[in-house]
C-alpha positions in Angstrom: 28.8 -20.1 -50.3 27.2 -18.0 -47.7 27.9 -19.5 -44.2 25.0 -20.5 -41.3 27.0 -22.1 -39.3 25.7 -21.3 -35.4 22.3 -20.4 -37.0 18.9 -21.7 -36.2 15.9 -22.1 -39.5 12.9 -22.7 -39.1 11.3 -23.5 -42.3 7.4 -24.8 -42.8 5.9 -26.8 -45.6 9.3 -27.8 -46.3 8.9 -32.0 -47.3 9.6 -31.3 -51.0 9.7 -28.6 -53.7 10.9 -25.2 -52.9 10.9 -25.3 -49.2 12.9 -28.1 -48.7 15.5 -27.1 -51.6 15.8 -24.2 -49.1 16.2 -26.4 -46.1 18.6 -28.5 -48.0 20.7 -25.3 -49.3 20.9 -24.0 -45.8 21.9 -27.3 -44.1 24.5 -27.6 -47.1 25.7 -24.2 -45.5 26.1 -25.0 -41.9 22.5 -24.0 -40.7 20.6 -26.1 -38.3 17.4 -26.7 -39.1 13.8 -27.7 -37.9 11.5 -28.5 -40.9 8.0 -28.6 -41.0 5.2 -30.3 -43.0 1.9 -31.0 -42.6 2.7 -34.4 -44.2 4.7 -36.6 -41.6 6.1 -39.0 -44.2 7.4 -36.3 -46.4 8.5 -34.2 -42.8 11.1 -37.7 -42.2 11.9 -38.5 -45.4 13.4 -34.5 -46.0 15.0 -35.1 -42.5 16.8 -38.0 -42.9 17.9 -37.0 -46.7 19.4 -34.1 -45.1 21.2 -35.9 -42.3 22.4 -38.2 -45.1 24.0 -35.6 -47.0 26.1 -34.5 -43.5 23.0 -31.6 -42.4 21.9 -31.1 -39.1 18.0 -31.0 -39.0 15.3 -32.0 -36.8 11.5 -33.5 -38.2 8.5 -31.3 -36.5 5.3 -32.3 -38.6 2.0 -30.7 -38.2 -0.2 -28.0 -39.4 1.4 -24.4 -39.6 -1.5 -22.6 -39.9 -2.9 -23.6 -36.4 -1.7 -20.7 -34.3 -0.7 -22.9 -30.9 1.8 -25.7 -33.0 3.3 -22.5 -34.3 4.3 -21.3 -30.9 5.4 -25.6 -30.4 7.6 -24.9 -33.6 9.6 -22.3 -31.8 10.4 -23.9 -29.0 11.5 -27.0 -30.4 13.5 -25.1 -32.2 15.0 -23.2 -29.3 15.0 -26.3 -26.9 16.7 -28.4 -29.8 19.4 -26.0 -30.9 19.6 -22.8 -28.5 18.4 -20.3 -30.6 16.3 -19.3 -33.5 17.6 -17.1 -35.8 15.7 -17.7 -38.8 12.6 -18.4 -39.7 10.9 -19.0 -43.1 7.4 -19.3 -43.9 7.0 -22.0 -46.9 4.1 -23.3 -46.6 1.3 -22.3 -48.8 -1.9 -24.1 -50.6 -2.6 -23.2 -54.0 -6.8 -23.8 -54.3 -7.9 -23.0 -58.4 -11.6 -21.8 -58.7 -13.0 -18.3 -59.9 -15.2 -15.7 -57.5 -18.6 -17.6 -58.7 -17.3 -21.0 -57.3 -15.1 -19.8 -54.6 -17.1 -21.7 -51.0 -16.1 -20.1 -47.5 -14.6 -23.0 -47.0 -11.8 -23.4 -49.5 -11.8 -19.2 -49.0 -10.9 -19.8 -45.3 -8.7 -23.0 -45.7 -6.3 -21.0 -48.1 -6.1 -17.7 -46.0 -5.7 -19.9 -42.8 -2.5 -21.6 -44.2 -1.5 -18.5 -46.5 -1.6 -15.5 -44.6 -2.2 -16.6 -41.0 0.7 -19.1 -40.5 2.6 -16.4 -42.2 2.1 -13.7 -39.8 1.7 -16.0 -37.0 5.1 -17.6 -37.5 6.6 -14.0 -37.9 5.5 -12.6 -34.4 6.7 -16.2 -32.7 10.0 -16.1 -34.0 10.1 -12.1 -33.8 9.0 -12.5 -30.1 12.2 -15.1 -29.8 14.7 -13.1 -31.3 14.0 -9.7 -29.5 14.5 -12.3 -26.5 17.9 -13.1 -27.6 19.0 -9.7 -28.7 21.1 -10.7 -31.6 18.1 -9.8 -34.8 17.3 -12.2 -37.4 15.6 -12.5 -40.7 12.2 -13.4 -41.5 11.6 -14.9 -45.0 7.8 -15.1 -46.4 6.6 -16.6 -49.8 5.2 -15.1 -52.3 4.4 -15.7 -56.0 4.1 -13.8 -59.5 0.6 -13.9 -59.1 0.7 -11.4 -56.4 1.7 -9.1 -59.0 0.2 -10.2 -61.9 -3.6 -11.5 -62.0 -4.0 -15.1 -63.4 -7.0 -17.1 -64.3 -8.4 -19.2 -61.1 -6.2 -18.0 -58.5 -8.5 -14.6 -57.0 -8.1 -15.8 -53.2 -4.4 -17.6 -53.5 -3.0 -14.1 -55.2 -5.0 -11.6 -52.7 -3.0 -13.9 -49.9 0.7 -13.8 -51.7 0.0 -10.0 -52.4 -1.0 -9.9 -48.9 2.5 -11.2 -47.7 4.0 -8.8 -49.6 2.6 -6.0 -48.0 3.2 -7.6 -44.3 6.9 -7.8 -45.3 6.7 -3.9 -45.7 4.3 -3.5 -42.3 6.7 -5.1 -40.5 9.9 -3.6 -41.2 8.4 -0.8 -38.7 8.4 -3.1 -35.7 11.3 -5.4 -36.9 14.0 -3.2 -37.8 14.9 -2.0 -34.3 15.3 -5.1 -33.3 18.0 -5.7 -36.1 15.2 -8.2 -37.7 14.9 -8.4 -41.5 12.0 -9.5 -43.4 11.4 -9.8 -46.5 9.8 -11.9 -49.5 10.3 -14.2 -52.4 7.8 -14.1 -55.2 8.7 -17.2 -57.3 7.1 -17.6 -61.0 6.9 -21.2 -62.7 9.0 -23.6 -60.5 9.9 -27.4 -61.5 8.6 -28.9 -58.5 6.9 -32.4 -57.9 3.3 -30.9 -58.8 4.5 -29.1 -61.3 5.8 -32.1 -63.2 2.7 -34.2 -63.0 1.9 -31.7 -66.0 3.2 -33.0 -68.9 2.7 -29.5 -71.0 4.0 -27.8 -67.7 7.6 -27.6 -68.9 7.1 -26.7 -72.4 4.5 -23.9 -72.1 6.2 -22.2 -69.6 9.8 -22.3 -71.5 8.1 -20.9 -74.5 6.5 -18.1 -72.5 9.5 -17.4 -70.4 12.4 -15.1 -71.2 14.9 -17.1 -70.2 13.6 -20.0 -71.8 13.1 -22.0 -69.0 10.5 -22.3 -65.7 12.9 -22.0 -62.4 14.2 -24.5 -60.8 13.9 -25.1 -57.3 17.6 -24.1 -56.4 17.1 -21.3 -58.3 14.7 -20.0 -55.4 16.8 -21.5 -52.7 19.8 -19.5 -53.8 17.4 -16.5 -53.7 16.4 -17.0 -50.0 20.2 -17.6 -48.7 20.7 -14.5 -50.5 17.7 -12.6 -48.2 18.2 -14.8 -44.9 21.9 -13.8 -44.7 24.5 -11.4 -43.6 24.9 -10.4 -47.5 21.4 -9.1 -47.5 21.6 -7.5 -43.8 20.4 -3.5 -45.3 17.4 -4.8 -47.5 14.2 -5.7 -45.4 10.4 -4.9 -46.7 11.5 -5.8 -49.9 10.1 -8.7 -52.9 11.9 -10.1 -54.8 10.7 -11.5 -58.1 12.5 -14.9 -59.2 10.3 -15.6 -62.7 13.0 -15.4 -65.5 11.9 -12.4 -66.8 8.1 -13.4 -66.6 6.5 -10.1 -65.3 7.8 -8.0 -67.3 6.0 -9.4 -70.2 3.2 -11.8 -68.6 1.7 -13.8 -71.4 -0.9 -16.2 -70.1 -0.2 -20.2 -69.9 -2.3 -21.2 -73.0 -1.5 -24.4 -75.0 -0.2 -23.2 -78.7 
């Protein structure tokens, strides 16, 4: 296992599923960690799991699209632990509805969350770490479906293919500064939404290579990998975690 200790996360949307396997995963390593959700009762409950379990890890709820609470997340995170040396941005809405039905609203809503908390978080935490002169990593998340097009999903994939290309934009500015960033582009997770469909898990393991939709530690161990030492020469770089789902991309029909 890759160690954190003496390392500062900052991880959003992370009060179930995917973001806080990562949180977990990186407290499990030594990391100290300040994790975000929009949802206060899921923000304390992923706290105090991972104090139980021996992490360190501090609750800061709120919404990480609004461009003034990200800045508060940084300094929490820096008046709380010292430092911030790595920061992930988890959260994400997923809004289904083709271009006829599409309303500015949900249109703004998911870019808002998607692709401005993204870059917002980014230049906060970049602006930190040149401060403390010692780089960092900056994690975004992605999805298949900013590869491959899917049915209902035109303004969700746009966003994740949008991260993708700010990981790239930004190894201009970032590497200097010894900052990495990178993405993750996960393909059919088991997470609590997931699960709610009952053909979720079936579906996907027949139209899977690997016979199987990820698991949420299968992303985590992903995001150590890019968030760590091991991973200190790759930056503007996505990597796909889909069990071999690209490469072939049949749709999700029943059958």
């Amino acid at each position: 296992m890759i160690d954190f200790s003496n390392q500062t996360v900052l991880i959003t949307g992370a009060g179930q599923g995917i973001g806080f396997a990562i949180a977990r995963a990186l407290a499990k390593a030594g990391g100290k960690i300040l994790l975000n959700d929009f949802d206060a009762a899921l923000t304390n409950k992923a706290v105090e799991t991972i104090k139980q379990e021996g992490g360190t890890c501090t609750a800061c709820s709120g919404d990480a699209s609004d461009v003034g609470f990200i800045q508060q997340l940084v300094d929490v995170a820096v008046n709380t632990f010292g430092s911030l040396d790595i920061a992930i941005a988890n959260a994400g809405i997923t809004v289904f509805g083709d271009i006829f039905t599409t309303t500015p609203e949900a249109f703004q809503k998911i870019v808002n969350l998607n692709l401005q908390g993204s870059f917002f978080l980014a230049q906060a935490a970049a602006i930190q770490m040149k401060k403390q002169g010692a780089g960092g990593s900056v994690l975004f998340m992605s999805s298949v479906v900013g590869h491959q097009a899917h049915p209902g999903l035109p303004v969700y994939s746009m966003t994740k293919a949008g991260l993708e290309m700010l990981a790239k934009q930004l190894v201009i500015d970032f590497s200097p500064l010894g900052i990495t960033v990178n993405a993750i582009a996960p393909g059919a997770t088991l997470t609590e939404r997931t699960l709610d469909d009952p053909t979720y898990i079936p579906i996907w393991s027949r139209i899977t290579p690997m016979g199987r939709p990820a698991t949420v530690e299968d992303i985590a161990n992903a995001a150590l990998f890019l968030v760590s030492p091991a991973s200190r020469h790759i930056t503007g770089q996505s990597l796909i975690v889909d069990g071999g789902w690209t490469s072939i991309s049949p749709p999700p029909v029943e059958g």
